[in-house]
Backbone as a ProteinNet text record, in pm:
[ID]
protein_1_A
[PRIMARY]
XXXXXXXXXXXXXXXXXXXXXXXXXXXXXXXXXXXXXXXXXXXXXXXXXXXXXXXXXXXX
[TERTIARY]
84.2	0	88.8	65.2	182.7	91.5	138.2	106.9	159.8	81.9	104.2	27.6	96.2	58.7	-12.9	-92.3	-178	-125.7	41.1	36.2	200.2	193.2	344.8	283	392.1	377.4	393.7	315.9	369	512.6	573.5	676.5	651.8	549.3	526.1	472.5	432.1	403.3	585.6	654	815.7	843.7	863.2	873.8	846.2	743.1	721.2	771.3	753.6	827.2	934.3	1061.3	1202.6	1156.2	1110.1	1085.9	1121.1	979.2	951.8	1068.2	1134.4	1273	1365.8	1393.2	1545.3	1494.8	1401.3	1392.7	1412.7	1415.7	1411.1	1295.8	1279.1	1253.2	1285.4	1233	1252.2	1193	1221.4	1141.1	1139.6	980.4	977.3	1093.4	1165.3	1275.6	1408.3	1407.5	1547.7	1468.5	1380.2	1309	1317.7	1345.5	1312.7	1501	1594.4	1744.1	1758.9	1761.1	1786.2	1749	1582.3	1564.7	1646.8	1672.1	1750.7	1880.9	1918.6	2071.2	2051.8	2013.4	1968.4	1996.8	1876.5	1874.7	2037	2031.9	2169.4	2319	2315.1	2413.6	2334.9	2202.8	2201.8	2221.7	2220.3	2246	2386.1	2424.1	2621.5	2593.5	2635.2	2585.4	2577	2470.8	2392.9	2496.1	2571.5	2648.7	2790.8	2837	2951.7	2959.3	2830.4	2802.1	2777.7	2763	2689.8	2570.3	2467.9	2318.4	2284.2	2188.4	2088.7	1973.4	1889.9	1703.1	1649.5	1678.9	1594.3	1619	1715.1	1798.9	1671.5	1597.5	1536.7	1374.6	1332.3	1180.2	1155.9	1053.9	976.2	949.2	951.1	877.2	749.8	727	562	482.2
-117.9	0	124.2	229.4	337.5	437.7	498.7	654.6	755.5	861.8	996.1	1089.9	1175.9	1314.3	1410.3	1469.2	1513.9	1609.3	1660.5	1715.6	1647.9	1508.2	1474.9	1445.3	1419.2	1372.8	1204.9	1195.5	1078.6	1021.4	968.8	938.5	972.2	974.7	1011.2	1174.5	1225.6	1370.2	1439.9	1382.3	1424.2	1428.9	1313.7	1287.4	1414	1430.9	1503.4	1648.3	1708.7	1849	1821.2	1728	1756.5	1745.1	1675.1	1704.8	1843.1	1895.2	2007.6	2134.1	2092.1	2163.1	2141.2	2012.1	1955	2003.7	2014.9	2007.8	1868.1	1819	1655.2	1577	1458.7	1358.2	1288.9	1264.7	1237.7	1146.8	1018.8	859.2	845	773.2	738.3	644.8	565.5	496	573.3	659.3	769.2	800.9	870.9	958.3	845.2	699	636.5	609	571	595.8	723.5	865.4	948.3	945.3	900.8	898.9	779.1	662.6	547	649.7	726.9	762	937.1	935.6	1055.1	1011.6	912.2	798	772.6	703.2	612	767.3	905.3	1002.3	990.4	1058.8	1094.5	1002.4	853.1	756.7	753.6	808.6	777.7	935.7	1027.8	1172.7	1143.6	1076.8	1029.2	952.5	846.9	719.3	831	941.6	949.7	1083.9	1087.5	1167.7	1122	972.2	896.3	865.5	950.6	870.9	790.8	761.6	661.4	707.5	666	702.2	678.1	607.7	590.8	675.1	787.9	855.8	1003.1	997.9	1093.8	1088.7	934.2	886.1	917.5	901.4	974	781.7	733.4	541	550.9	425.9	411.9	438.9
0	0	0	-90.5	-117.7	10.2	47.9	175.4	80	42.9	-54.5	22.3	23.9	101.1	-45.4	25.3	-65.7	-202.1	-101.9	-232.2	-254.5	-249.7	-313.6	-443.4	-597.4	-680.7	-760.6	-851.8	-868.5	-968.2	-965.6	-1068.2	-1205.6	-1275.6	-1407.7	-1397.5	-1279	-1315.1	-1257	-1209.6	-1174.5	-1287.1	-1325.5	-1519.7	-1600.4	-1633.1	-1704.1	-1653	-1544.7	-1504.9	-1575	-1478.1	-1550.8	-1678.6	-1772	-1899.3	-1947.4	-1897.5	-1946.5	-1914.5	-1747.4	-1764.1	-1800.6	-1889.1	-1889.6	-2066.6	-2116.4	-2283.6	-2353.8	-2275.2	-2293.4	-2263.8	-2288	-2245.9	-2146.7	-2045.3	-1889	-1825.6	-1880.5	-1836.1	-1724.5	-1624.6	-1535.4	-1453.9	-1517.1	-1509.1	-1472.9	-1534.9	-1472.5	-1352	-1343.6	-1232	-1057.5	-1142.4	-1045.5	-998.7	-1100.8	-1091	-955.3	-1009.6	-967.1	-853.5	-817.8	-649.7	-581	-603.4	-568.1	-543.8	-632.9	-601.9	-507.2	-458.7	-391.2	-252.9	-232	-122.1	-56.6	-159.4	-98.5	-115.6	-153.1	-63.5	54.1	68.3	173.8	306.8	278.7	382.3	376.8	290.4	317.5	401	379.4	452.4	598.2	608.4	744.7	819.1	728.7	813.3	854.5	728.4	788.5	938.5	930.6	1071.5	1187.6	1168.8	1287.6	1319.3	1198	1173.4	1115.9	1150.6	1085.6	1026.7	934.6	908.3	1045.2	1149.1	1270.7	1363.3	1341.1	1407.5	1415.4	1261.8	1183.7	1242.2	1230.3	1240.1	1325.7	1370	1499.8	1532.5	1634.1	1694.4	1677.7	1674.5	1664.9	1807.7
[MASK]
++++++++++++++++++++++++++++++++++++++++++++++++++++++++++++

């Protein structure tokens, strides 16, 4: 089950923005690359400071 905040977007409307700013063509498939590699700085970022994502979360 995906959780979307009312006003996040979906992968094909990301898509299409950079599109429309890159003057390119901007496949859901990169859009999905680029967030994978976003991710994984900011967890290196995080590790070489001494955090974690659980460091960030709020517990249940």
């Amino acid at each position: 089950m995906e959780c979307r905040s009312d006003d996040a977007a979906t992968e094909e409307e990301i898509a299409a923005a950079l599109s429309e700013e890159e003057g390119r063509t901007v496949t859901v498939q990169e859009v999905r690359r680029i967030e994978h590699q976003a991710m994984r700085k900011l967890r290196l970022a995080l590790q070489v400071r001494g955090h974690t994502s659980a460091n960030l979360l709020p517990e249940d």
